[in-house]
matplotlib code that plots the C-alpha trace (Angstrom):
import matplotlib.pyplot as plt

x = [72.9, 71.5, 73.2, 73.3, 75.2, 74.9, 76.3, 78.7, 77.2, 77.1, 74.2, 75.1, 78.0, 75.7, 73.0, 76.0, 77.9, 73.9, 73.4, 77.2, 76.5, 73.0, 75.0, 77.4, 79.1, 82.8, 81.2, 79.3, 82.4, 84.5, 81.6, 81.6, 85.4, 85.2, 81.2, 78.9, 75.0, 75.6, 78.4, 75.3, 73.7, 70.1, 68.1, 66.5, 69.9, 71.0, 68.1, 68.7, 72.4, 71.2, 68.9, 72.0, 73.7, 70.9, 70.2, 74.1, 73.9, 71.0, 72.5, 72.6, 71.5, 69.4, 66.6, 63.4, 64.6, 65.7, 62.5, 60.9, 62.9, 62.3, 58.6, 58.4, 60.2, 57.9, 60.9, 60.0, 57.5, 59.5, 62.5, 60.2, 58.5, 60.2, 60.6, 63.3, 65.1, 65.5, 66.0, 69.1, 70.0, 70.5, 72.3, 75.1, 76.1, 78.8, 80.4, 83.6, 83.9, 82.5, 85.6, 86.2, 82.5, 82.6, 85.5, 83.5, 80.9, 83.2, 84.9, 82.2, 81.0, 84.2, 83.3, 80.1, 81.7, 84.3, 81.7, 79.3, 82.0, 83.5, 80.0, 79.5, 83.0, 82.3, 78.7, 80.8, 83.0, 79.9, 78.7, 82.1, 83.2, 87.1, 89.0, 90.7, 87.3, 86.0, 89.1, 89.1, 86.6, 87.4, 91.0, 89.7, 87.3, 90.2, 92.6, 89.6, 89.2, 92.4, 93.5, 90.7, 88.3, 88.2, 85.4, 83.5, 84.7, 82.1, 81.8, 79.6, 81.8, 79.2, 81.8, 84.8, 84.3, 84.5, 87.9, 89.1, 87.5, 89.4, 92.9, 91.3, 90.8, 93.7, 95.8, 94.1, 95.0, 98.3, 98.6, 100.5, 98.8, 101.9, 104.6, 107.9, 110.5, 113.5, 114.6, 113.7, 113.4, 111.0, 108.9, 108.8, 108.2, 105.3, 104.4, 106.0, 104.8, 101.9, 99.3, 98.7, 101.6, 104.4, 107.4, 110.2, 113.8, 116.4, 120.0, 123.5, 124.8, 126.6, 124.9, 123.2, 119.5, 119.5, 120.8, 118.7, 115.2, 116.7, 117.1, 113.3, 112.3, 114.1, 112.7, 109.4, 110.0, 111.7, 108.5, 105.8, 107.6, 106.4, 102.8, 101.0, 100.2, 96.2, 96.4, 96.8, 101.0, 101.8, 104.4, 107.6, 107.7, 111.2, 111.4, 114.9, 115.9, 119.5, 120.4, 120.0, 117.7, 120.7, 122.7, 119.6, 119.5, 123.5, 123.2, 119.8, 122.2, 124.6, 122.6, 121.6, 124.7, 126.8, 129.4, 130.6, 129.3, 132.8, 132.7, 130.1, 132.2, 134.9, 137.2, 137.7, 137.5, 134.5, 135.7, 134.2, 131.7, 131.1, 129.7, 127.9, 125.9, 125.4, 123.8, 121.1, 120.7, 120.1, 117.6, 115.8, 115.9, 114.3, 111.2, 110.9, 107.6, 109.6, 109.2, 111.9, 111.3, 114.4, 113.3, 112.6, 109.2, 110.6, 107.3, 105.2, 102.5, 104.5, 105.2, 101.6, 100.7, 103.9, 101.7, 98.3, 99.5, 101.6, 98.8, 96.1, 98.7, 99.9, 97.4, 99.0, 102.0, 101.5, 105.0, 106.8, 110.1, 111.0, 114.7, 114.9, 112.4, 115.0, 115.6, 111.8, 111.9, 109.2, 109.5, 109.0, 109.2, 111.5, 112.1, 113.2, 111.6, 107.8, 109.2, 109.7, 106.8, 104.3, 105.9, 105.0, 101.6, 101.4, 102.6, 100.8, 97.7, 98.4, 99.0, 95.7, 94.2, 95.5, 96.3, 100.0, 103.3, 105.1, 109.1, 110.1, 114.2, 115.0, 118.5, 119.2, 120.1, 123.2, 124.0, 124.2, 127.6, 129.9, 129.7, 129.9, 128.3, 125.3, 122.5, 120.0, 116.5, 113.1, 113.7, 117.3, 115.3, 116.1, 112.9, 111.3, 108.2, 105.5, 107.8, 107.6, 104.5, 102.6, 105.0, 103.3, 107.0, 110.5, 113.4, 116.7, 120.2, 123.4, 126.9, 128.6, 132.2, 134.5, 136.7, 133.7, 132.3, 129.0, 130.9, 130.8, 127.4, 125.8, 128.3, 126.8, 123.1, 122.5, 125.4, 125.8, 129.3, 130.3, 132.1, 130.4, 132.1, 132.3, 134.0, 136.4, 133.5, 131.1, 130.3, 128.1, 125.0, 122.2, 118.5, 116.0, 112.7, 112.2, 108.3, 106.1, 101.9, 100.5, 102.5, 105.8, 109.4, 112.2, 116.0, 118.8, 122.3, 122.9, 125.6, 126.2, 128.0, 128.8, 130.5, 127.8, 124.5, 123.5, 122.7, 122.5, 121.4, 124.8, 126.3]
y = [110.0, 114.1, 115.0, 118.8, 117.5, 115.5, 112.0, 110.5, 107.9, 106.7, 105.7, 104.9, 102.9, 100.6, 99.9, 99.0, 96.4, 94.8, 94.6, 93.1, 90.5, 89.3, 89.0, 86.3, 84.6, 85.7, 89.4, 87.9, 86.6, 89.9, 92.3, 90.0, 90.1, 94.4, 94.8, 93.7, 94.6, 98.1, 99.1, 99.9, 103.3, 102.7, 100.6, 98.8, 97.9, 96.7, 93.9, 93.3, 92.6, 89.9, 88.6, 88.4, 85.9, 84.6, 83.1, 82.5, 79.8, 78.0, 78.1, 80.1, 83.5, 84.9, 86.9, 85.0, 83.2, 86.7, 87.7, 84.5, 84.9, 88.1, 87.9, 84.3, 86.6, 89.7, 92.0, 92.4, 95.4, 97.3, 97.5, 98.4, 95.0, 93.4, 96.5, 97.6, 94.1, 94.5, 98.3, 96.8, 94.0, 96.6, 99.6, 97.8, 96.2, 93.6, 92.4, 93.5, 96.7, 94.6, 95.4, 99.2, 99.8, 98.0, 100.3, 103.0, 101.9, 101.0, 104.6, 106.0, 103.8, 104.2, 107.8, 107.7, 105.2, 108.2, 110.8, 108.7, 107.7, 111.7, 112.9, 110.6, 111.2, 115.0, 114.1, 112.1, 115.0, 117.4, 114.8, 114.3, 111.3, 110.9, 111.8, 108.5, 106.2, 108.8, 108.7, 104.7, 104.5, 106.7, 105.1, 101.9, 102.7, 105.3, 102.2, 99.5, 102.0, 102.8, 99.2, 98.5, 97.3, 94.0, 91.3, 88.8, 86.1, 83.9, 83.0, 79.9, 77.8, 78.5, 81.7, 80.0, 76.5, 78.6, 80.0, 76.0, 75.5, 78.4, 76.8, 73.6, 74.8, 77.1, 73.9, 72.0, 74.7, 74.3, 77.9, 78.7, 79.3, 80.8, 83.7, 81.9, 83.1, 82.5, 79.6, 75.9, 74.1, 76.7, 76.7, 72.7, 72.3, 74.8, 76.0, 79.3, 81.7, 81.5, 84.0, 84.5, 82.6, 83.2, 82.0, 82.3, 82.3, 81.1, 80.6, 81.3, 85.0, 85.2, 82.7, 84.8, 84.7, 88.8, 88.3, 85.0, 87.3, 90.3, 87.7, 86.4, 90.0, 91.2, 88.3, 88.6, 92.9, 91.5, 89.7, 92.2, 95.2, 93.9, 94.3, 95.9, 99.2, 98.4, 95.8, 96.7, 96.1, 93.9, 95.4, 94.2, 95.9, 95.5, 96.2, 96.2, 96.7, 95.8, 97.9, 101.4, 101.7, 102.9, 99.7, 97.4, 99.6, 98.7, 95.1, 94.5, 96.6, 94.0, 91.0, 92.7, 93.6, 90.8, 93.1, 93.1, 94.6, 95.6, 97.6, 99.8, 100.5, 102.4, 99.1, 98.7, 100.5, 100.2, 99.3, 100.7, 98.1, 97.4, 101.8, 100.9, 98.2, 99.7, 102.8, 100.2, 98.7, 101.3, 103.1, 99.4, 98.9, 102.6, 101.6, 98.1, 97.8, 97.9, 99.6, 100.0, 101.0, 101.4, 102.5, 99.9, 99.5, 98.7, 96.5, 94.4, 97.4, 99.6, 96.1, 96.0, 99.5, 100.0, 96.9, 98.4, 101.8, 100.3, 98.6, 101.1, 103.5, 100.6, 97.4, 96.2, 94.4, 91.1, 90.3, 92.1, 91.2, 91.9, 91.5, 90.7, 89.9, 89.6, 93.3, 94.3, 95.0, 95.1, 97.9, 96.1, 93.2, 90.7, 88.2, 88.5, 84.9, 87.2, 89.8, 87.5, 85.4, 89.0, 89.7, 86.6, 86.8, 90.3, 88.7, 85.5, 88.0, 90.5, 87.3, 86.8, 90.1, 91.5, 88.0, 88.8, 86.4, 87.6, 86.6, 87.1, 86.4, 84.9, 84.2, 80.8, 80.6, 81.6, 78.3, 76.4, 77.8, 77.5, 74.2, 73.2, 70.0, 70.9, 71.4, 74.0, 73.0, 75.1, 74.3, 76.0, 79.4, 82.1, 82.4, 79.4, 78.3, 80.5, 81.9, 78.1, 77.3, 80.6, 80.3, 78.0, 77.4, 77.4, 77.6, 76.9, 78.0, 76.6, 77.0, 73.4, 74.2, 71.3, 70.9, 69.6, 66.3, 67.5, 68.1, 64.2, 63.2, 66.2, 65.5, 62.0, 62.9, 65.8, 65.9, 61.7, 62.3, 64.4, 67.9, 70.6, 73.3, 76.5, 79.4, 81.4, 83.8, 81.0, 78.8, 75.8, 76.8, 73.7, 74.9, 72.9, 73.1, 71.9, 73.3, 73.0, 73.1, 73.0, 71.5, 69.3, 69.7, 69.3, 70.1, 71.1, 72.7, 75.7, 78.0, 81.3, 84.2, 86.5, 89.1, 89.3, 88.6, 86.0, 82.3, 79.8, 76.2, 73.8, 72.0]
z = [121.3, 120.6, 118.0, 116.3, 113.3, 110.7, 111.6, 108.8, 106.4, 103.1, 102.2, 98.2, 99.6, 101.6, 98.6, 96.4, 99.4, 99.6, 96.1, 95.5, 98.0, 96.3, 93.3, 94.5, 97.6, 97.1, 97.8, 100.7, 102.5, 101.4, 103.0, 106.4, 107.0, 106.8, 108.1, 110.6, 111.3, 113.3, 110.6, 108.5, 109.1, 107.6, 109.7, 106.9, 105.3, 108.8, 108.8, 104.6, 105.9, 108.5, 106.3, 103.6, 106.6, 107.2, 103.9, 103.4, 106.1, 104.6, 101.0, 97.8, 98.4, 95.4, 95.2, 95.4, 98.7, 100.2, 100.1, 101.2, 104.3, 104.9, 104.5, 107.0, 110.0, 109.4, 108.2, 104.6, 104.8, 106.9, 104.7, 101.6, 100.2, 97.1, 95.2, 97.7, 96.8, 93.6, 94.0, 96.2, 93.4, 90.6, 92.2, 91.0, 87.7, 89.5, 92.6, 91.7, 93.5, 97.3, 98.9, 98.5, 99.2, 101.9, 103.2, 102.5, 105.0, 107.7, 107.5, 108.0, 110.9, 112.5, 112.8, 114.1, 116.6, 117.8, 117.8, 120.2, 122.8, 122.5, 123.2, 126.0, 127.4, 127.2, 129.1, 131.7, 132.1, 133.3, 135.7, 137.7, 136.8, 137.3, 134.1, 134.1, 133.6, 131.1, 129.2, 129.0, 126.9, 124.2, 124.3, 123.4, 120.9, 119.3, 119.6, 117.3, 114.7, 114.0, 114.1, 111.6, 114.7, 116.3, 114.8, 117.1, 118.0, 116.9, 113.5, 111.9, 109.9, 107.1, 105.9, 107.3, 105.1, 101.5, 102.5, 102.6, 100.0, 97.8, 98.9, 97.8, 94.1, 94.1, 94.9, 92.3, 89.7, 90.8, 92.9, 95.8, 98.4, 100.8, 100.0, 97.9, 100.3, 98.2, 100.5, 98.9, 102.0, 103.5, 100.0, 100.2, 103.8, 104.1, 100.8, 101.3, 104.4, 105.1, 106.2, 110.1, 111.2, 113.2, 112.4, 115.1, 112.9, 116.0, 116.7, 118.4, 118.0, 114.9, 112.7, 110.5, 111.8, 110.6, 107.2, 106.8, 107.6, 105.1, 102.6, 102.9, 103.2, 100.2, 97.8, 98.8, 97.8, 94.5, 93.5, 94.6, 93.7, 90.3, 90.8, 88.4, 89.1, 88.9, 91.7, 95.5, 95.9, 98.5, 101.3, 103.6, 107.0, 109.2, 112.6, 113.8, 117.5, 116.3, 113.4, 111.8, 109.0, 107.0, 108.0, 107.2, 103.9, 103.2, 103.5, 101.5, 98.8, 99.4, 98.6, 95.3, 94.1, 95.4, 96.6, 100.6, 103.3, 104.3, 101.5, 102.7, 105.9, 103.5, 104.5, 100.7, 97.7, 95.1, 91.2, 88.3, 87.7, 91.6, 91.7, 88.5, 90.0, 92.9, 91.4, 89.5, 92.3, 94.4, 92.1, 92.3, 95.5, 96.3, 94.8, 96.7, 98.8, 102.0, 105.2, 108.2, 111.9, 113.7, 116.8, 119.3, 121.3, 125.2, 126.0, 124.8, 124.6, 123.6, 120.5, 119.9, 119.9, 117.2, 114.8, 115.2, 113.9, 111.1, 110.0, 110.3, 108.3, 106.2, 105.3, 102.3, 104.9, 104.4, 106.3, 108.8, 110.5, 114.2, 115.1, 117.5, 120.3, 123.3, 122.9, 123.3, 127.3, 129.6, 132.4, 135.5, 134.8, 137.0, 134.6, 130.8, 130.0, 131.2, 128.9, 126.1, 126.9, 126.7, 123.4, 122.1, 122.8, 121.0, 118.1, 117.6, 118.0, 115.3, 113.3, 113.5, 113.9, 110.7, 108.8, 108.8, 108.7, 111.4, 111.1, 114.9, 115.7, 118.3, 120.2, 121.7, 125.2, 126.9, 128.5, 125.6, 124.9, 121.5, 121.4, 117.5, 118.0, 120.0, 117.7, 118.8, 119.0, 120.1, 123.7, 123.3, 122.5, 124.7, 127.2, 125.4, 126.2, 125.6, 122.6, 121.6, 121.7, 120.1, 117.3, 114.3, 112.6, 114.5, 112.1, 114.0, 112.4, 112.8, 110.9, 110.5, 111.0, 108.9, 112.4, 113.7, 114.2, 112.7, 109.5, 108.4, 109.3, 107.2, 104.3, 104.7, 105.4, 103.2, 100.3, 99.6, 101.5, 98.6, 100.1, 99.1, 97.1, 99.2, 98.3, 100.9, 102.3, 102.6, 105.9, 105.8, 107.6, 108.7, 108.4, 110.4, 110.6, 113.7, 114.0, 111.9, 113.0, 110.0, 107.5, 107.9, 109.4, 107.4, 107.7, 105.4, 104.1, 102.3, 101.4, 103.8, 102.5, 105.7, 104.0, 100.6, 103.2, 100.4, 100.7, 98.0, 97.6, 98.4, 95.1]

ax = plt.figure().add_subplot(projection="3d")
ax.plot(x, y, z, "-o")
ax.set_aspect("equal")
plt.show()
């Protein structure tokens, strides 16, 4: 590509990502989940980079066997001979600072990336070509940057083994591995959420599927809205094609303060000590790392195109709630179990694309009727199938009524017969796990306040 400007780089940036990643392997695997070969702009540091991977596959990367390396495929002189190594090795004192550096480079990359696909859009322009196939290309490449760019596929298990590895001794320290989500069966049936998996939260209208995600949501805020202020703060995202942010806002003050949500509607009067509360906890609650989208993508593009943008503008979400997928719609579409089905697919991918626990609810289908007794499972989803099989955890709720024969057999199963002590605003509510790829399923009882938006383990 003629250029006649400078082309972005940052050359100090690259020397210190090289030199942090002959300094130790955590900074190799950091560098190659952010870099690859081209993201480099020197041509020397390019091959210094393979060479890095290279080495990294074989074993211990350290100097001496850099440069044996380098010298047995002929690459060594042209990057500068052993003095360039070591040149590399101590433009940085530690390893520590991988990851920003590495950003650095990628910026930077990403620019050069839109300034060769505008110049040859401009150059397709002069010669003719139809606006639509000149435009393609640039909408693609503007769409990988600002999603943070898509990696190969391909990857040798040599830099996919030491992330197993870190859970391993993580585990044996006694860490957790997941997000605690505030509910004790979740914790204990899959260690918390975890990472790039979906979890599809499912059940008849009216049984709190809403109020169960807000209360995940809002513990996991709890937690890393205490970060310290010199570590990157972990985030909450809520998408919610059902409510106004400003409801979503009322009842997450609910389940702080304790006090109804009818409340909030003016239905009843606040005390004294209920406007006191509320005024701490609304200063609190200002200052949680949560994020809220009220306005509904209609598609499954439109879904994925809402994802890429929040996390190109927001990478610190480590969870993000969609309620709920049946009202994502799909113009054209004849069938709402394709529409559901496309939606699905968009989320299990930004799963993985941006290593994100994805909460998705879901309705269970209309036939199944009120039937107290029927207990939903994944095949009840509305537009199961490819809903139930992208999703890696299926959580089904359903509210035990005591007129029901249900009501005896849970007693029995989950409370040693012993009838559990509810107050007048609270409903027995069954959690089952009924999906669970990588872990195991399990199945519960807990407490549901409807008018509070809380839920509690059952005594």
């Amino acid at each position: 590509m003629e250029s006649k400007i400078n082309l972005p780089q940052n050359l100090e940036a690259e020397r210190a990502v090289l030199g942090a990643m002959m300094r130790g392997r955590e900074a190799i695997l950091t560098a190659t989940e952010i870099l690859l070969p081209a993201s480099f702009y020197d041509r020397r540091h390019q091959v210094v980079y393979q060479a890095i991977l290279d080495c990294h596959q074989e074993g211990v990367v350290d100097l001496p066997m850099l440069a044996s390396h380098m010298a047995g495929n002929g690459s060594l002189d042209t990057i500068g001979g052993v003095p360039a190594l070591i040149a590399l090795l101590q433009s940085v004192a530690t390893s520590a600072n991988v990851e920003y550096h590495a950003g650095l480079v990628r910026q930077a990359w990403n620019k050069r990336r839109l300034l060769d696909r505008c110049y040859r859009t401009i150059e397709g322009i002069g010669k003719g070509q139809e606006i639509e196939d000149c435009t393609a290309g640039l909408q693609k490449e503007l769409k990988e940057v600002t999603a943070g760019g898509e990696r190969s596929g391909f990857q040798s298990l040599a830099f996919v083994v030491p992330f197993i590895e870190a859970r391993i001794e993580a585990n044996a320290t006694g860490q957790q591995m997941g997000y605690p989500c505030g509910v004790d069966l979740l914790n204990a049936a899959s260690y918390g959420l975890q990472p790039s998996e979906l979890v599809v939260i499912g059940g008849r209208p009216a049984t709190g599927k809403s109020a169960f995600g807000l209360f995940i949501c809002h513990h996991l805020a709890d937690i890393w809205g205490h970060t310290p202020v010199d570590k990157p703060k972990p985030k909450v995202a809520i998408i919610s094609a059902e409510m106004s942010k400003e409801t979503v806002a009322a009842r997450l003050l609910s389940q702080a303060t304790g006090i109804s949500g009818m409340t909030f509607r003016g239905g009843e009067p606040f005390t004294e000590n209920e406007k006191t509360s509320l005024v701490n906890a609304a200063v609190k609650l200002r200052y949680l790392p949560i994020l809220l989208e009220e306005r509904a993508p209609q598609n499954a593009v439109q879904l994925e195109g809402v994802i890429d943008r929040l996390m190109s503008l927001e990478p610190e979400v480590k969870v993000l709630m969609l309620d709920y997928i049946q009202l994502i719609a799909r113009s054209g579409a004849s069938e709402e179990r394709i529409r559901i089905g496309d939606c699905a697919l968009v989320l299990k991918a930004a799963c993985k694309r941006y290593n994100l626990c994805l909460l998705c609810l879901s309705q269970t289908r209309r036939d199944m009727g009120d039937d107290p007794n029927h207990i939903p499972r994944q095949g009840d989803l509305f537009g199961s199938g490819i809903l139930e099989q992208a999703a890696d955890v299926i959580v089904l709720l359903h509210t035990v009524k005591p007129d029901s024969k249900l009501w005896p057999k849970m007693i029995g199963r989950y409370l040693a017969g012993i009838e559990p002590k509810l107050n007048e605003d609270e409903v027995l509510l069954f959690v089952n796990i009924d999906k669970n790829r990588n872990a195991i399923c399990k199945s519960g009882l807990l407490a549901s306040d409807r008018r509070k938006q809380s839920f509690r383990t059952v005594e």
